[in-house]
C-alpha positions in Angstrom: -9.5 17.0 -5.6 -11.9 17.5 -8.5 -10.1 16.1 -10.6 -9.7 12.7 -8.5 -13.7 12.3 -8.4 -14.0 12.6 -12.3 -11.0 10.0 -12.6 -12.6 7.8 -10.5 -15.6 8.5 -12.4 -14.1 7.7 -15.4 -13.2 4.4 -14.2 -16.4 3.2 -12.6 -18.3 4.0 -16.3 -16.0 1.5 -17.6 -16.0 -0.9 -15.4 -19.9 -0.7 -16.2 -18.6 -2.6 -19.7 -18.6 -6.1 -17.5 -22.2 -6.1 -17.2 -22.2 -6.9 -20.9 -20.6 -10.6 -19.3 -23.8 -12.9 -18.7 -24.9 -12.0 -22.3 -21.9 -12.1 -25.0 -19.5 -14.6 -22.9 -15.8 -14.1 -24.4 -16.7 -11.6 -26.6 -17.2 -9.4 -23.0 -13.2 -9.0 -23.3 -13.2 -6.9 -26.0 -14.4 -4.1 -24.9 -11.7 -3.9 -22.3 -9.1 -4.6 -24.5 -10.1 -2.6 -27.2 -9.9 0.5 -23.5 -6.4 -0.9 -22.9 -4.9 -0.6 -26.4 -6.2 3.0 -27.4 -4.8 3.7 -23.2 -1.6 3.0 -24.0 -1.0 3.5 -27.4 -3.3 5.6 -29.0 -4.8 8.8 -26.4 -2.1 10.6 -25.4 -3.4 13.9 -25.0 -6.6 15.2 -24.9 -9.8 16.0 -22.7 -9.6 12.0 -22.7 -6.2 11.4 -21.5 -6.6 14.5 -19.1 -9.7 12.6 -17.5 -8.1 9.0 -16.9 -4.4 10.6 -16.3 -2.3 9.7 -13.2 0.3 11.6 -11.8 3.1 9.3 -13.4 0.8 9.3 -17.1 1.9 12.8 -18.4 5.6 12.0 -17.9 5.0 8.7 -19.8 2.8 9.8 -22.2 0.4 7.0 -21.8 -2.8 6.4 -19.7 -0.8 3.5 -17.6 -3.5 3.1 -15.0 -6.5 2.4 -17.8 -4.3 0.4 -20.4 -3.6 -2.1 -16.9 -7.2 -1.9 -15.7 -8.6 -2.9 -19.2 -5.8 -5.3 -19.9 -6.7 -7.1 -16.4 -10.4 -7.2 -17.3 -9.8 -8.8 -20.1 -7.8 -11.3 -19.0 -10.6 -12.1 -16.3 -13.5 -11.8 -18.9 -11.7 -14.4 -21.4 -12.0 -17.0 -17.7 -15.1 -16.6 -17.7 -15.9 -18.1 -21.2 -13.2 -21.2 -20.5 -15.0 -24.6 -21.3 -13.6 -26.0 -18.0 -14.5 -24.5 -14.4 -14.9 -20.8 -16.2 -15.0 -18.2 -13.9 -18.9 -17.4 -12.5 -19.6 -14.2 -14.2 -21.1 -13.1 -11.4 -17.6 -13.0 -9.8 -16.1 -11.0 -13.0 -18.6 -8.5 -13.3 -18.9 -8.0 -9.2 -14.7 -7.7 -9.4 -14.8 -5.3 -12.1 -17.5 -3.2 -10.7 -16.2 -2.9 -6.8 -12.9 -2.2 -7.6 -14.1 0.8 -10.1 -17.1 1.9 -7.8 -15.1 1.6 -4.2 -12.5 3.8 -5.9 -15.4 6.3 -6.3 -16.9 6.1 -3.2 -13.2 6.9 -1.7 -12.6 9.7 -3.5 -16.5 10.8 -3.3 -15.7 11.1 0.4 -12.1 12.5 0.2 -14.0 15.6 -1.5 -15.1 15.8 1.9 -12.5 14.7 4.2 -8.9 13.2 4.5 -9.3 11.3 7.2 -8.3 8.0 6.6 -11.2 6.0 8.0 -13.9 7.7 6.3 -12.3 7.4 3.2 -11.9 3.9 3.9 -15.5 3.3 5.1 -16.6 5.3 1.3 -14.4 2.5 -0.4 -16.0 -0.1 1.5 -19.8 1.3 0.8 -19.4 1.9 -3.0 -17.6 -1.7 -3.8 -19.7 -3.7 -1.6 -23.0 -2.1 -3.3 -21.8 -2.2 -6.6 -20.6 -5.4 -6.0 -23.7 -6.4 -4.7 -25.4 -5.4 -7.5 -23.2 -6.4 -10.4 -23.9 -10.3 -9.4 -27.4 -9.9 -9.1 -27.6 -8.3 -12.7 -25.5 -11.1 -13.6 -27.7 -13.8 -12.1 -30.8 -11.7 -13.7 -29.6 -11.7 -17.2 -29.0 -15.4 -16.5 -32.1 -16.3 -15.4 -31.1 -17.7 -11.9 -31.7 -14.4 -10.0 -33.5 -16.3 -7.2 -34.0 -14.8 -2.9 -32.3 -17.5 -1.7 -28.8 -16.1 -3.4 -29.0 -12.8 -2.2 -26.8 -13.9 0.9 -24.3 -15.0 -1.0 -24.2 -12.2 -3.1 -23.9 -9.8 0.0 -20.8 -12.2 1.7 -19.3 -11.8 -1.4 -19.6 -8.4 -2.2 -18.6 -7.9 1.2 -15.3 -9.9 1.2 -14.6 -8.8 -2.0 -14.5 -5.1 -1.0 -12.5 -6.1 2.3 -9.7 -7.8 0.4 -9.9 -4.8 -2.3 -9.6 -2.1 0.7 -6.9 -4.2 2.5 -4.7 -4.8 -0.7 -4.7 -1.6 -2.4 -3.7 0.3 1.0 -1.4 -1.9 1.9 0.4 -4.3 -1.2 -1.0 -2.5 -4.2 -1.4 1.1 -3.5 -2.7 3.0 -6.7 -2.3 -0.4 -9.0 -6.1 -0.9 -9.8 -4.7 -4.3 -12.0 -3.5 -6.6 -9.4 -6.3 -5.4 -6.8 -8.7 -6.8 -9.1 -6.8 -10.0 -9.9 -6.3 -10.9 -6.3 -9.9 -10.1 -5.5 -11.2 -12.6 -8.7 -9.4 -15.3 -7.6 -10.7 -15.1 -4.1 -14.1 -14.6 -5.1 -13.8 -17.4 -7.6 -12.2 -19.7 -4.7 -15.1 -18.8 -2.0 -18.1 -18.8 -4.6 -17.1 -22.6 -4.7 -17.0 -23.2 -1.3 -20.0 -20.8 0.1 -23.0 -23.0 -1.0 -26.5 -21.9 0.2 -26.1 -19.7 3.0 -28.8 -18.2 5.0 -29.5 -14.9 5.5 -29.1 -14.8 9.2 -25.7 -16.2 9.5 -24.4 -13.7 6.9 -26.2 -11.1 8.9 -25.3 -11.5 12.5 -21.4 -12.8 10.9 -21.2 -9.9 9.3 -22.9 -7.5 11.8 -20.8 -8.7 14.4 -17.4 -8.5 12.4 -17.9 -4.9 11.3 -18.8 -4.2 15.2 -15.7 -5.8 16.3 -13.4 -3.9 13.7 -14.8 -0.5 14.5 -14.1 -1.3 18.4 -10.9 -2.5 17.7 -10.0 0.6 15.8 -11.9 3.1 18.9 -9.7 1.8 21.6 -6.4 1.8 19.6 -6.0 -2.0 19.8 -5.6 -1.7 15.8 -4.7 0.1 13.1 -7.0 0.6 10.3 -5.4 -2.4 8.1 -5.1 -4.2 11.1 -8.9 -3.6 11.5 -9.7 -4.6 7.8 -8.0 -7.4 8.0 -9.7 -8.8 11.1 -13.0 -8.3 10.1 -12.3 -9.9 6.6 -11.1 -13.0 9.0 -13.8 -12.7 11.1 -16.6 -13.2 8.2 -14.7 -15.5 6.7 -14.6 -17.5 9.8 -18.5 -17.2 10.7 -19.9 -18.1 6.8 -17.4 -20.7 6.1 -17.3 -22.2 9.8 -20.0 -21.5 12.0 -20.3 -19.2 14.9 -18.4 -21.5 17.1 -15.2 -21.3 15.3 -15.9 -17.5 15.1 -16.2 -17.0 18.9 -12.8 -18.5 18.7 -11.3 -16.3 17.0 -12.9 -13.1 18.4 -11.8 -14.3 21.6 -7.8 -14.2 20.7 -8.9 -10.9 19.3 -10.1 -9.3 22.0 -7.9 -10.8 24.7 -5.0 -10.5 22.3 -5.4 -7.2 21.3 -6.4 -6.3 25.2 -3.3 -7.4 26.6 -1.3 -5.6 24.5 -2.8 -2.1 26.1 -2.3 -3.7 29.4 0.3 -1.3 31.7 1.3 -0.4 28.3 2.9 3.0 29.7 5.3 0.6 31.9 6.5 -1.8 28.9 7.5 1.1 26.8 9.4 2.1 29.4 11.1 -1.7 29.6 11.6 -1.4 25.9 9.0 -4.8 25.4 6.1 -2.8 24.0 4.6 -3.3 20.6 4.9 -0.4 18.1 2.3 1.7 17.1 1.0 2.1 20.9 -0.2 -1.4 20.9 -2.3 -1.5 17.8 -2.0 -4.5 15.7 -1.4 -3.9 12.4 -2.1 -6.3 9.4 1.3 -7.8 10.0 0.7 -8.8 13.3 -3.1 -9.9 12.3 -2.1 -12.2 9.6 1.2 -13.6 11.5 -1.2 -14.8 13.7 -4.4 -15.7 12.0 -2.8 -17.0 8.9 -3.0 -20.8 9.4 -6.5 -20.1 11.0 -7.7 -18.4 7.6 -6.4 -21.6 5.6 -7.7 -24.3 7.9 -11.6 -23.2 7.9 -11.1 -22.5 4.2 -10.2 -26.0 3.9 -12.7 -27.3 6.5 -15.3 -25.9 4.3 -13.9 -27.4 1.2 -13.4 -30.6 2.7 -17.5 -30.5 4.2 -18.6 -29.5 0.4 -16.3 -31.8 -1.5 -15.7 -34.5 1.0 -18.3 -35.4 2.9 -17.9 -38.2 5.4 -13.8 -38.8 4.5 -12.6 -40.1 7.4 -8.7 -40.5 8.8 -8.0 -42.7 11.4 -11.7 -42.3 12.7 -11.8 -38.4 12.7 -13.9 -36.6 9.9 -11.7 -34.3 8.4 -13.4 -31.3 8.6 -13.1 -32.1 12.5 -9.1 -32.4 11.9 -9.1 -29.3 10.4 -11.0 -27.9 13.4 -8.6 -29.0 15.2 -6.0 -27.4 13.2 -7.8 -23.8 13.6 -8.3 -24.1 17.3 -5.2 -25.5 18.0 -3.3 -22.5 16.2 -5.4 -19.9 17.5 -4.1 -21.5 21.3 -0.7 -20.7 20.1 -1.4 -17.1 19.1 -3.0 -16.7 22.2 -0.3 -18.4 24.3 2.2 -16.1 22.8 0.5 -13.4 23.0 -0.4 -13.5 26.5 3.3 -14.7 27.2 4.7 -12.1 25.4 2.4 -9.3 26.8 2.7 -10.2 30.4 5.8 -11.9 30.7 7.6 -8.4 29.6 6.4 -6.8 32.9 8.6 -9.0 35.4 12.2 -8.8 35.8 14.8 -12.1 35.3 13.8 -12.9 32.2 15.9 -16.0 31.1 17.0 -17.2 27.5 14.3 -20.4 26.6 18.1 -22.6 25.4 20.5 -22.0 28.2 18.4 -20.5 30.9 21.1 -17.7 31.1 19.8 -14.5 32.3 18.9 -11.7 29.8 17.7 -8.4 29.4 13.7 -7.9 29.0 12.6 -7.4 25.7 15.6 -10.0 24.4 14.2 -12.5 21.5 13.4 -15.9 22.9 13.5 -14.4 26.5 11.0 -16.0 29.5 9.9 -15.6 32.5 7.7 -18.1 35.0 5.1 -15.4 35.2 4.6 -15.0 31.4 4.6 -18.9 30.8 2.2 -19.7 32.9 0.1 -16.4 31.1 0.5 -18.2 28.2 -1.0 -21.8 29.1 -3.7 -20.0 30.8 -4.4 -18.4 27.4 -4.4 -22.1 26.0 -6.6 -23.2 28.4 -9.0 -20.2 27.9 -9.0 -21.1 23.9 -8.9 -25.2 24.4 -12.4 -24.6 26.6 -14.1 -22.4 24.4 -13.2 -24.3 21.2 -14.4 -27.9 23.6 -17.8 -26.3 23.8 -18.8 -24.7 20.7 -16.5 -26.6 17.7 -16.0 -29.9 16.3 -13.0 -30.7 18.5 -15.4 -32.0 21.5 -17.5 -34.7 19.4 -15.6 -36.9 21.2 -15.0 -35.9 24.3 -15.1 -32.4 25.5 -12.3 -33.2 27.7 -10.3 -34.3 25.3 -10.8 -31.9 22.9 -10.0 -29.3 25.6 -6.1 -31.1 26.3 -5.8 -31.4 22.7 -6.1 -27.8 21.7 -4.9 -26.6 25.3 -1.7 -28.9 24.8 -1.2 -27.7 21.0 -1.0 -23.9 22.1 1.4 -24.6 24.5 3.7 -26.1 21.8 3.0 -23.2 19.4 4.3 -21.1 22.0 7.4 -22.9 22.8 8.2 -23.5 19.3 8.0 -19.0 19.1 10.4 -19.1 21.8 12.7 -21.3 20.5 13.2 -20.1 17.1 12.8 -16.1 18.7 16.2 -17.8 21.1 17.7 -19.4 17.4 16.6 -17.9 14.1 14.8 -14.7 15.1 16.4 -11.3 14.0 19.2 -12.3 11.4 17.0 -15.0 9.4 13.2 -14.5 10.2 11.3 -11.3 11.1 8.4 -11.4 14.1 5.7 -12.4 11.8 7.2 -14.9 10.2 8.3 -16.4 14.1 4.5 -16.1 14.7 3.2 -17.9 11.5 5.6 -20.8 12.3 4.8 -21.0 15.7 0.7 -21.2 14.9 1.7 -23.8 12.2 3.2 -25.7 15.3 0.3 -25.2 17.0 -1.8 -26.9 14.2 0.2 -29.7 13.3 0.8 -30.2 17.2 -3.3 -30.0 17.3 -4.0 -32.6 14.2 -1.5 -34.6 15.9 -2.5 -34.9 19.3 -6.4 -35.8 18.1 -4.9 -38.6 16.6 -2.8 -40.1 18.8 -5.6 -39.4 21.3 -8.1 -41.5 19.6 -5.6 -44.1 19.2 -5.6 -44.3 22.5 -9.0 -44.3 23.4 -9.7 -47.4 21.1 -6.5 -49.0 22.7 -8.4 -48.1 25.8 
């Protein structure tokens, strides 16, 4: 266990190399490299190798782990110096350090504990801190260490160390290398898009998130990547759209996650339940959410880069708002459809109408449609109020996004009745079905304000 500390240790110090970054540009990567090439070709025994060494590093007889954390430092330090969009340091140095430093704080806690939250939560502390702080050093070396970037240092710190968490528990266990790729590039992406954002909104988005995870992962209603993986949607969703668009998606969430718990006892005993005793996993979260994620991603790249662009008369940040709500009404629908309709009898196959057993792929029943358009409904009203889709007309923002879930969800049941099972797995299903939902959403707003100027 000891030893696992002063690994991780070992790492963070050098990590602590990026901070040389802001000052000496390209020449930043040599360090690193210089770290990779003496891991994995010159220490091979040692007190050196025994303090970096892995599990799989003795049989090799090479320090694996360092020679790829070094070798994918360097590769990020040599973007940063590139005479065309280089990477910000700021995102290289708080990369470097999180990764390093959440590894610490994880095994500064396993020393304590094994449980797998707590550990989790000591990842989460020591990258966001560290990265945190590795931007602001950055921005202080430059000379642009200002108050008013301190939010967006702490959103993306904070992301950073979500997406870090997420990936190496659940894609990259133990590969140090590729965590720290993926989270560059996403940085690098949302430091474009992020602007000037105030202090409040990262606050109370944040805040709220991290309240809304822990609750979800209390009452069961997900599992601990299923939990990271909302909350990294969820302050995505309030910094990059607004709270509107965030009270959106908490609400599929909530009443998502909720109706899976619902008589659960009883659909086990049908054979409809979901796995795990109900709790969404990351899976289920990013079948789901997926086409959400990417249409306020592009919303906010299309209200930074182009402002004003106009298609057939709707902004297109609006069309993408439309695309978000109208995807998030098909999860819902489905969900609600799914969760509900499994508790009545007669279910009947969505292409024939022939009578099958519950649980069957592409199976209905009246009960669990109508579930499903109320779900719509409930998403189509709350999206009318509080997001783009009602400059118009509140009402027909509400049809719009009401009538796109209801497509998402018969497009689910269709390809659960065709394609599900032999060709596509449950998530994928889902991801097609809120892509329905979108396009169905973008499409209707359209032909909707054809209308009303035919009108």
């Amino acid at each position: 266990m000891r030893h696992r500390l002063r690994r991780a240790g070992g790492f963070a110090a050098v990590a602590t190399l990026a901070l040389a970054a802001p000052r000496f540009g390209w020449a930043a990567a040599a360090p690193f490299a210089a770290v990779a090439v003496l891991a994995a070709f010159v220490v091979d025994d040692g007190p050196l190798f025994e303090l970096f060494a892995r599990p799989g590093d003795h049989e090799d007889g090479r320090l694996n782990g360092l020679a790829g954390f070094g070798l994918a430092a360097t590769g990020l330090a040599i973007l940063t110096a590139v005479r065309e969009a280089p990477m910000p340091d700021g995102v290289f140095v708080a990369t470097v350090l999180l990764v390093a430093f959440g590894n610490l704080g994880h095994e500064l806690v396993r020393t304590h504990t094994t449980d797998e939250f707590l550990t989790t939560v000591g990842f989460l502390a020591g990258g966001f801190l560290a990265g945190t702080a590795g931007q602001a050093a950055a921005a202080a070396v430059a000379d642009s260490l200002v108050p008013a970037r301190v939010p967006e240092f702490v959103f993306l710190a904070a992301v950073g160390a979500l997406v870090a968490a997420l990936f190496r528990s659940v894609l990259f266990a133990r590969d140090d290398a590729l965590v720290m790729v993926t989270v560059a590039f996403l940085l690098w992406l949302f430091a474009a898009l992020v602007g000037t954002v105030s202090a409040t909104t990262v606050a109370v988005g944040l805040a709220v998130a991290v309240a809304f995870g822990w609750l979800s992962y209390a009452l069961d209603v997900a599992s601990i990547t299923g939990m990271l993986t909302g909350v990294l949607l969820s302050a995505v969703t309030v910094v990059l759209g607004g709270y509107g668009w965030f009270v959106v998606l908490i609400t599929f969430f909530a009443v998502g996650g909720l109706s899976s718990k619902f008589r659960y006892e009883v659909k086990r005993e049908r054979g409809v339940a979901e796995d795990n005793d109900g709790a969404r996993g990351t899976g289920n979260v990013l079948g789901n959410a997926t086409v959400a994620l990417v249409a306020v991603v592009a919303a906010a790249a299309a209200a930074r880069f182009l402002p004003g662009r106009v298609v057939l008369g709707w902004p297109v940040h609006d069309l993408l708002a439309f695309a978000f709500a109208g995807s998030l009404a098909a999860a819902m629908a489905d969900t609600l459809s799914s969760e509900f309709g499994g508790l009545f009898d007669d279910p009947r196959l969505v292409t024939t109408l022939e009578p099958v057993d519950p649980g069957t792929d592409g199976a209905v029943t009246w009960q669990g449609e109508l579930a499903g358009v109320v779900g719509a409904a409930l998403v189509g009203a709350i999206a009318a109020v509080l997001m783009p889709v009602g400059s118009a007309t509140t009402g027909v923002g509400f049809l719009v996004v009401a009538g796109a879930g209801v497509v998402g969800m018969s497009v689910d049941s269709l390809l659960g009745a065709t394609v599900e099972g032999d060709r596509f797995g449950n998530q994928t299903v889902n991801f097609l079905a809120t892509l329905s939902g979108a396009i169905a959403g973008v499409g209707f707003a359209l032909a909707a304000f054809v209308a009303l100027l035919a009108v």
